[in-house]
Structure formats: C-alpha cells, structure tokens
Short mmCIF file of the C-alpha atoms (twelve columns), coordinates in Angstrom:
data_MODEL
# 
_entry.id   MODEL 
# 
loop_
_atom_site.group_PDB 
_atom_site.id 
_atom_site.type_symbol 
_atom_site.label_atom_id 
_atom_site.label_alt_id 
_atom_site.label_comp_id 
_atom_site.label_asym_id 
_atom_site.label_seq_id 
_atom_site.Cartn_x 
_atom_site.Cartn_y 
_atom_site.Cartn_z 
_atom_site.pdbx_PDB_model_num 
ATOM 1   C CA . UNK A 1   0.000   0.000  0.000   1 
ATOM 2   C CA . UNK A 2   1.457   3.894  -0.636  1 
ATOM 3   C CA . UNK A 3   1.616   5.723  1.875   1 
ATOM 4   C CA . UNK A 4   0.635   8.772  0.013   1 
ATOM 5   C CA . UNK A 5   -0.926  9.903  -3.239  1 
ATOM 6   C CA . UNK A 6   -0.655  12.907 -5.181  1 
ATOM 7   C CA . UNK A 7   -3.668  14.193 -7.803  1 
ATOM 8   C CA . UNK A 8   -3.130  16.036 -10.463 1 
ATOM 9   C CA . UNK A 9   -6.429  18.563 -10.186 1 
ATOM 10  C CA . UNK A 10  -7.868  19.343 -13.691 1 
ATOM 11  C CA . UNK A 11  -9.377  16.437 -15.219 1 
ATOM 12  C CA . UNK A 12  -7.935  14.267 -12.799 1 
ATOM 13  C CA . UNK A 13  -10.201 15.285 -9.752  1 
ATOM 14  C CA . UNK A 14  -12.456 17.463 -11.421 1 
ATOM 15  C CA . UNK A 15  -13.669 17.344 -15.289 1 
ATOM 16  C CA . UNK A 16  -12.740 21.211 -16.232 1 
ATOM 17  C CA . UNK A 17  -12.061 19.778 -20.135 1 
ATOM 18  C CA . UNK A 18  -14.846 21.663 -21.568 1 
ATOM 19  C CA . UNK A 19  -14.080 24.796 -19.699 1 
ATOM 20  C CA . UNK A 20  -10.718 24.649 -20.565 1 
ATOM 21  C CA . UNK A 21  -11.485 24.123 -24.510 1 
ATOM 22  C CA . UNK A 22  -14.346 26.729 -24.242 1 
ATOM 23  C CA . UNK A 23  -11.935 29.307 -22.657 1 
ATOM 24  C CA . UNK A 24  -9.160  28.450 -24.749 1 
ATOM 25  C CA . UNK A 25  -11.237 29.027 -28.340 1 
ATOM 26  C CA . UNK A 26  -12.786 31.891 -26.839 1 
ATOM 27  C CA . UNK A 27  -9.593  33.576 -26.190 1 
ATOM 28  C CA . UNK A 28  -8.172  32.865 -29.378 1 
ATOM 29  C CA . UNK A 29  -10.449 33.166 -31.775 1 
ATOM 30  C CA . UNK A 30  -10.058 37.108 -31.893 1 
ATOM 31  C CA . UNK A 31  -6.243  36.596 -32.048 1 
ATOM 32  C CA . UNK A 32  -6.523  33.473 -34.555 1 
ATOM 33  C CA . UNK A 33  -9.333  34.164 -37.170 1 
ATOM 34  C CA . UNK A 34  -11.205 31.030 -35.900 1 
ATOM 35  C CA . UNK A 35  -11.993 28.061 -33.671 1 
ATOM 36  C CA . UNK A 36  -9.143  26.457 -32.836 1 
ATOM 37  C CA . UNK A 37  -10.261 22.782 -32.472 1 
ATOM 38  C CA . UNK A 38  -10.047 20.731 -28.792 1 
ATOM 39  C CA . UNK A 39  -7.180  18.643 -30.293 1 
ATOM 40  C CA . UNK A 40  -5.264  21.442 -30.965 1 
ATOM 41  C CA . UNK A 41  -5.265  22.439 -27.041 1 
ATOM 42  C CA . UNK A 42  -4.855  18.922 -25.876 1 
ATOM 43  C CA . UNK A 43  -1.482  19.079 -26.159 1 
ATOM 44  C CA . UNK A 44  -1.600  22.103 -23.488 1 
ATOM 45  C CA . UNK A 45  -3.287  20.352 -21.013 1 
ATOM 46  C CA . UNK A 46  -1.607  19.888 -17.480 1 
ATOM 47  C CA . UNK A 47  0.923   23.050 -18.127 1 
ATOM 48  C CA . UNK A 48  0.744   27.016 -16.972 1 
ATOM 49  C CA . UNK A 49  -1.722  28.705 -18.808 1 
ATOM 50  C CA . UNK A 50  0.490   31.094 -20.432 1 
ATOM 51  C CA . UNK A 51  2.782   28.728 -21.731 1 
ATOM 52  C CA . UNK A 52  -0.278  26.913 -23.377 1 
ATOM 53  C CA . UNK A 53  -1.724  30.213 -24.880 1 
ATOM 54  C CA . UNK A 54  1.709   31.306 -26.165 1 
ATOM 55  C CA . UNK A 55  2.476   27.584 -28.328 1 
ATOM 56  C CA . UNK A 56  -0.350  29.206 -30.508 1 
ATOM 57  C CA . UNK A 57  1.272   32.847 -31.054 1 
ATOM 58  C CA . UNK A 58  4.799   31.907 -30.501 1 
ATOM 59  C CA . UNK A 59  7.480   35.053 -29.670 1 
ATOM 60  C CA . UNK A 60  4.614   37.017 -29.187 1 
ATOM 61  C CA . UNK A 61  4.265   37.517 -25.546 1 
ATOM 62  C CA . UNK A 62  2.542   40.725 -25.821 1 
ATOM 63  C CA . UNK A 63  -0.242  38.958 -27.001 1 
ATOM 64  C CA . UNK A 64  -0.309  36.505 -24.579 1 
ATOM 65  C CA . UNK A 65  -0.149  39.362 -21.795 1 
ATOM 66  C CA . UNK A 66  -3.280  40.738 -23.532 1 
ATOM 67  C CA . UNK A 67  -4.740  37.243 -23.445 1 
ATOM 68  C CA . UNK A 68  -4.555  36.163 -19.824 1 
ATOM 69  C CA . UNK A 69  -7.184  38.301 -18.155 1 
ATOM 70  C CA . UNK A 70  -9.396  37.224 -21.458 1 
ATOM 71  C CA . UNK A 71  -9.254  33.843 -20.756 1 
ATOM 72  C CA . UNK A 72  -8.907  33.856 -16.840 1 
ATOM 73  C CA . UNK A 73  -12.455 36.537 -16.937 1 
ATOM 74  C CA . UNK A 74  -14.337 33.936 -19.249 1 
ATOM 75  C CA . UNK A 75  -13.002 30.194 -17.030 1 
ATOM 76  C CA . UNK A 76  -14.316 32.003 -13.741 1 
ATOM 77  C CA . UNK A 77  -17.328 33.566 -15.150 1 
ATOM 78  C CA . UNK A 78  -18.460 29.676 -16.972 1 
ATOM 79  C CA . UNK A 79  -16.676 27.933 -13.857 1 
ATOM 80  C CA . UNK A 80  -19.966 26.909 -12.499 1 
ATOM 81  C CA . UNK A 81  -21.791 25.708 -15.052 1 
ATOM 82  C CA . UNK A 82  -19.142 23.911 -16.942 1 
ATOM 83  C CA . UNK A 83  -16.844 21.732 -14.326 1 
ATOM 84  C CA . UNK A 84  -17.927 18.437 -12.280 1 
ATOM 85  C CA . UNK A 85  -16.467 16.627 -10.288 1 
ATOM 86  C CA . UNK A 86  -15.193 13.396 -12.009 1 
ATOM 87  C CA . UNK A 87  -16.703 10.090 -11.479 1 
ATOM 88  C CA . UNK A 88  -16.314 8.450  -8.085  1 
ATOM 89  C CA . UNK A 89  -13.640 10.851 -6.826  1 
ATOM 90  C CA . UNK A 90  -15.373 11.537 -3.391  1 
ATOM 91  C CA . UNK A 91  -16.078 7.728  -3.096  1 
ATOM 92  C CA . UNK A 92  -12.192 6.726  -3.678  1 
ATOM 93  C CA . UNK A 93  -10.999 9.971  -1.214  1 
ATOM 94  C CA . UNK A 94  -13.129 8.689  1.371   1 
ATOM 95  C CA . UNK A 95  -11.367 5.305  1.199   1 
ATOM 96  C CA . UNK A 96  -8.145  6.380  0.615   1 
ATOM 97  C CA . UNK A 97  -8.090  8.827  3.606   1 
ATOM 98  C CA . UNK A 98  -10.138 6.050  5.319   1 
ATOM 99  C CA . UNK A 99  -6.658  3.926  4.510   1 
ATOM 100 C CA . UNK A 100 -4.476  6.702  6.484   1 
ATOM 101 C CA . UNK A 101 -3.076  7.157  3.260   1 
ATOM 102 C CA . UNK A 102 -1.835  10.751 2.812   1 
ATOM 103 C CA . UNK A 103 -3.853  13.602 0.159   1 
ATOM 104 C CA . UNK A 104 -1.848  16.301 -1.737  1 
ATOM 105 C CA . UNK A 105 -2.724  17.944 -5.235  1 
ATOM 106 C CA . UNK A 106 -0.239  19.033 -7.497  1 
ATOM 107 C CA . UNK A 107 -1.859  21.390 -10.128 1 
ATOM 108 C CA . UNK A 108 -0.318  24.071 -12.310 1 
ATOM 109 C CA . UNK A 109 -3.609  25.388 -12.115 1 
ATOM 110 C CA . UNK A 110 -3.429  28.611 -9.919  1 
ATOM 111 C CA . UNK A 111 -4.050  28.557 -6.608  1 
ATOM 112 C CA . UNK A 112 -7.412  31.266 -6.198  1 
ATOM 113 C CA . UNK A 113 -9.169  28.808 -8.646  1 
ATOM 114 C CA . UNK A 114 -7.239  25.668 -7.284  1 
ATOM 115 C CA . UNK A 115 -8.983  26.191 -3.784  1 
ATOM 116 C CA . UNK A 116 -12.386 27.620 -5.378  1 
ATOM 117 C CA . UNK A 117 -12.724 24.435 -7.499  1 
ATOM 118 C CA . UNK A 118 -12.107 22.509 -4.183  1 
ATOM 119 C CA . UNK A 119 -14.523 24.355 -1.526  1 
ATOM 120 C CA . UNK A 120 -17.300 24.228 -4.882  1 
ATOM 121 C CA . UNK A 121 -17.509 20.451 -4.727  1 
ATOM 122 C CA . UNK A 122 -16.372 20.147 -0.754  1 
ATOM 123 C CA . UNK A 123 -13.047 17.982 -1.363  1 
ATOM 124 C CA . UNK A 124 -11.028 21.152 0.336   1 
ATOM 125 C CA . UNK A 125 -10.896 18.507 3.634   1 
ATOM 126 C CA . UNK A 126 -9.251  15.357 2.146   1 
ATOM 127 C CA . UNK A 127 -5.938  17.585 0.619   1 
ATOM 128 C CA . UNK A 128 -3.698  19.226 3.350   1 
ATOM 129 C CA . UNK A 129 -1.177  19.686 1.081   1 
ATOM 130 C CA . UNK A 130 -1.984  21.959 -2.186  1 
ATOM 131 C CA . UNK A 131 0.828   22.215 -4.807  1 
ATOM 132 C CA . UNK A 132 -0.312  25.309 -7.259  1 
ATOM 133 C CA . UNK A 133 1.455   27.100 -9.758  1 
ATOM 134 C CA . UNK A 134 2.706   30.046 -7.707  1 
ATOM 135 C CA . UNK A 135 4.510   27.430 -5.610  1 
ATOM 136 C CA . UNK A 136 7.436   26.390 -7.971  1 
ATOM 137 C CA . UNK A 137 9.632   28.305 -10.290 1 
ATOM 138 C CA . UNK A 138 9.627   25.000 -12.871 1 
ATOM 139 C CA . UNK A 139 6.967   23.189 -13.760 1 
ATOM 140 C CA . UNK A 140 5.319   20.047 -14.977 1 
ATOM 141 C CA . UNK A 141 7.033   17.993 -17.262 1 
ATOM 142 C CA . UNK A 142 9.775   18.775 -14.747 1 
ATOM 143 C CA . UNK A 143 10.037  16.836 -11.161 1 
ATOM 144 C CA . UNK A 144 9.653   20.027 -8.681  1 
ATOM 145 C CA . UNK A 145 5.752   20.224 -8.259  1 
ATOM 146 C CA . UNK A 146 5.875   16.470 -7.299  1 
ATOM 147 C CA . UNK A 147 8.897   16.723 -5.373  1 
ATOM 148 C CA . UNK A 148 7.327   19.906 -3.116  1 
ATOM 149 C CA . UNK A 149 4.510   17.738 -2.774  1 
ATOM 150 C CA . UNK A 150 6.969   14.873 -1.288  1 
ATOM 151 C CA . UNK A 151 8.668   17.133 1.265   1 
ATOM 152 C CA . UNK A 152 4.843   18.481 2.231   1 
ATOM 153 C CA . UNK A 153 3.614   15.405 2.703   1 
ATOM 154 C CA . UNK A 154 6.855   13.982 4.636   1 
ATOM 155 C CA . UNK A 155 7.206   11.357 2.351   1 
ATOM 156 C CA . UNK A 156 9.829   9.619  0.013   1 
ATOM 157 C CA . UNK A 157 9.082   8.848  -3.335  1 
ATOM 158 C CA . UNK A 158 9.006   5.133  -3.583  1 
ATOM 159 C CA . UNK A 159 6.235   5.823  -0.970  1 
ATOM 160 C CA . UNK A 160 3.911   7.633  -3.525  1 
ATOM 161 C CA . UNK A 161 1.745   7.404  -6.446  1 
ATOM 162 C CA . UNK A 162 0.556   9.988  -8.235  1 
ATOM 163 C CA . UNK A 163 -2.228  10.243 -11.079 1 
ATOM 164 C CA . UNK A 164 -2.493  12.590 -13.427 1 
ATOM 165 C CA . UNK A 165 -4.600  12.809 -16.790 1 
ATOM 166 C CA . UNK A 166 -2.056  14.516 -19.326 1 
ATOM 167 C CA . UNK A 167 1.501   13.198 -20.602 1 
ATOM 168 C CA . UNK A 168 2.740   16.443 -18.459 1 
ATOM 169 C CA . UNK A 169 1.323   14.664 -15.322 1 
ATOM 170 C CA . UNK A 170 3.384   10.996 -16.204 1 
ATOM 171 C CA . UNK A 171 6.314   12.847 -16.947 1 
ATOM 172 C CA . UNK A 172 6.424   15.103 -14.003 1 
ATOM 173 C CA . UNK A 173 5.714   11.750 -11.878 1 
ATOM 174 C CA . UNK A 174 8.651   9.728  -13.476 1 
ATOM 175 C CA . UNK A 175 10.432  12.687 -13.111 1 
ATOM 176 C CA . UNK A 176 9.997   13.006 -9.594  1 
ATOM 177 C CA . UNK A 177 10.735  9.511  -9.220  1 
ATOM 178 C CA . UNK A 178 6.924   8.377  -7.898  1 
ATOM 179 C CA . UNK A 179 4.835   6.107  -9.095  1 
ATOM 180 C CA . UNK A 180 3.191   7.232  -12.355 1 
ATOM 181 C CA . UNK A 181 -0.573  6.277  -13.112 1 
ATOM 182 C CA . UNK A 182 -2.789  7.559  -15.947 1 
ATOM 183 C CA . UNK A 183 -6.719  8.560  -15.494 1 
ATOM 184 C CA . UNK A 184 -8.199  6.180  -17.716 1 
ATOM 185 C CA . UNK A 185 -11.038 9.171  -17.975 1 
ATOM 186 C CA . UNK A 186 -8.893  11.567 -19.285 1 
ATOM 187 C CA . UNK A 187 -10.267 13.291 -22.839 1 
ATOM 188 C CA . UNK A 188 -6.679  13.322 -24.040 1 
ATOM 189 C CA . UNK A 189 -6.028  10.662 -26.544 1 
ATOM 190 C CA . UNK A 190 -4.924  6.929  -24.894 1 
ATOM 191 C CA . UNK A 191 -1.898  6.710  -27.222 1 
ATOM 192 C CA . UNK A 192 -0.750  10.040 -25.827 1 
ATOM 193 C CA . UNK A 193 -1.020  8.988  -22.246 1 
ATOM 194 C CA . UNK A 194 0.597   5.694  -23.140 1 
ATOM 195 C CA . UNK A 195 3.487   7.065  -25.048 1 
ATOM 196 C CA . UNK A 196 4.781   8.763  -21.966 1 
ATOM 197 C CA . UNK A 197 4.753   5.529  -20.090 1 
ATOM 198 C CA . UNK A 198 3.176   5.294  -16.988 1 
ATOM 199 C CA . UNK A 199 3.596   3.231  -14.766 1 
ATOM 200 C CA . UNK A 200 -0.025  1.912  -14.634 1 
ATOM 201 C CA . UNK A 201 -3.234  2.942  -16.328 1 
ATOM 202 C CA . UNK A 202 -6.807  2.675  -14.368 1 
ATOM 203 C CA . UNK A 203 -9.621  3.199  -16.335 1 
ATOM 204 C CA . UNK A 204 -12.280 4.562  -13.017 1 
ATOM 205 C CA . UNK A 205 -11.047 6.111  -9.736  1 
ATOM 206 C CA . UNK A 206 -11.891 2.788  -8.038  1 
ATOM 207 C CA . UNK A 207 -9.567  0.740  -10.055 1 
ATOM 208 C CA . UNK A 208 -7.087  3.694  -9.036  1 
ATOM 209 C CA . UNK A 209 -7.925  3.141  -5.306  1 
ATOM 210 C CA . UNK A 210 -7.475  -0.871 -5.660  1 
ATOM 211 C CA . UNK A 211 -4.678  -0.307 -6.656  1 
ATOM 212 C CA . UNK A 212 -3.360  2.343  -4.151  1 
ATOM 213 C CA . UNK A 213 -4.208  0.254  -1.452  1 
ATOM 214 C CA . UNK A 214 -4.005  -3.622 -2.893  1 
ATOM 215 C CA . UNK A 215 -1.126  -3.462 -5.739  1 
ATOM 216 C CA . UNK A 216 -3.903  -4.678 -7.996  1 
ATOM 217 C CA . UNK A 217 -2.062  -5.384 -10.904 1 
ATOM 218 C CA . UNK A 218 -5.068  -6.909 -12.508 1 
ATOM 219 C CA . UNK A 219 -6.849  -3.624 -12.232 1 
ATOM 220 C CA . UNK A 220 -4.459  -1.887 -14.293 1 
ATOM 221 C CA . UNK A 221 -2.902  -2.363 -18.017 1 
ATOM 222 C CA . UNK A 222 0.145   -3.153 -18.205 1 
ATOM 223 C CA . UNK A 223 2.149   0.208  -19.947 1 
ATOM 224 C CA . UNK A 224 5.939   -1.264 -20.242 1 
ATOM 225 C CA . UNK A 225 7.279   -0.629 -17.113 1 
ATOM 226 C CA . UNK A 226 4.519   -2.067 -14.427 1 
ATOM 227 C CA . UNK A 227 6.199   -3.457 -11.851 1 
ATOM 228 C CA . UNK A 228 4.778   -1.852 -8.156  1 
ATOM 229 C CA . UNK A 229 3.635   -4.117 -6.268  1 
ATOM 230 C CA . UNK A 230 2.155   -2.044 -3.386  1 
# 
C-alpha cells in the first residue's frame, strides 16, 4: 500500500475539459481568425496557462499578456456551469483517507481557482497539502511540483503514487521519481497517455484506489514498465 498519493487537479479530480477548450477558443479566436479545435489544445493540457496560450502565437508575448485576463475573466465567469467533479472521486478519497493514506494535489492550475474548485464540490478537507502554480519556479514535465509535494507530505518517493490525466502529469511523476498512473477518464487521446509511459493505467477512480491500497495489478494495463507491487 502507498503511503501517500498525489492528484493532479484538472481532469484528474475534477472534469474542467470543456471549460478549458471553451476558454481556450474563446480567447483565441479574436487573435486566430477562428476556432481552434479541442485537439489542438490537448497538447496544453496539465501546463501554466500562459505557456499553453503562447504555443499558438509563438514570440509574441505581448499577445499573450493581452490574453490572460481574457481567458482567466471567461473560465471564472463559466466555472460553475461547466466543471464536475469526475466520477467516483469523493467515493475513492473517502477510502483512501479512510486507509491513512496521505492527500496532496499538485496542479499548475493557480491557486485562487485551485482552492475555489475545491470548496465548490467540498473535497477542500481530504488535501492538506496543495501544490499550485505560484509554488514552484519549474513546472510540470519537470520533477519540482511532485517533489514539493513529497517534502509536504513527509514522504519519500518510492512511498507515492501519483495520477495525473495529461503526458505532463506521467512525466512530471517519473520525473519526480513516484509512481506514475494515468486517469483512464482523461479526454486526451490513450496513445498520448501511453506514449509517456506510466507506470499503470486505471480506467475509473476505483480501479485507481485498488490499486493504491491492494497493488492490484489486474486492475491496471500493463504500460511497459509495471512493476509496483504495493
């Protein structure tokens, strides 16, 4: 069993895809001449907002300066209406914290909408520890979200797993040197979750928590380098 678990927060905990497409083609469409298409901002998924707006007007950073309170006005204005929480999440916190088995996000979400996304759907309670993007200078692909969210939770990394639904979220876990799981649930493509080669792949959040707290290999597909064993 780990002894702690790290979330990734959008699309992971919560289902913000269609916010974050909405917000992104709303933004850019002005910029762009038209709707850029959801697999176009796929890619951008799991990263700092400004870094994702700037891949589509590259060495134009006034433009993305002029962007950010576009997009940021429109995602907190459609927050509401447009993000759930995703399937079974309470369910597996409540048996994971149940377990004694310690909570942390790691998000490069900001932290004002990190913690309003939380207190909207009452998960604030399971996650002591809170990772945003203000809290690092680097950031997913690279290893120091996860590893701040080690040394806040007082663990070591063979200790941890961490689930994420975007190539940035493996990566960063692998990075860090935890154990890497993909949300089966994620809208980004399977192959692109499976060419950054998790660890594991669960398909629900209770497949995820069997295998947190069992090493359920069986509840898992096998990605290349599955080998935990809880």
């Amino acid at each position: 069993m780990f002894a702690g678990v790290l979330f990734d927060f959008d699309g992971t905990l919560v289902d913000t895809s269609e916010l974050v497409i909405k917000s992104f083609q709303h933004t850019l469409a002005p910029y762009l001449g038209r709707k850029v298409a959801p697999e176009e901002i796929y890619p951008y998924f799991g990263i700092p907002l400004r870094d994702g707006l700037s891949a589509f007007v590259p060495g134009q950073s006034d433009l993305v300066e002029e962007m950010l309170p576009i997009y940021r006005r429109f995602s907190e204005e459609h927050f509401d209406t447009l993000v759930r929480p995703c399937p079974g999440v309470r369910e597996g916190l409540e048996e994971l914290r149940a377990a004694g088995i310690k909570l942390g996000i790691v998000t490069s979400r900001v932290r004002e909408t990190t913690l309003y996304g939380l207190r909207l759907f009452h998960l604030e309670d399971f996650f002591p520890v809170v990772v945003t993007m203000e809290d690092v200078r680097s950031h997913k692909p690279g290893p120091e979200p996860v590893r701040r969210g080690l040394e806040l939770l007082q663990l070591a990394p063979a200790e941890v797993a961490m689930i994420g639904d975007s190539p940035h979220d493996i990566m960063a876990a692998r990075a860090g040197g935890v154990t890497s799981v993909a949300a089966g649930w994620s809208r980004i493509p399977r192959e692109r979750l499976l060419a950054a080669r998790p660890d594991a792949v669960v398909n629900t959040m209770a497949e995820f928590v069997d295998f947190c707290l069992e090493g359920n290999l069986a509840a898992a597909d096998g990605c290349g380098r599955l080998s935990h064993e809880g």
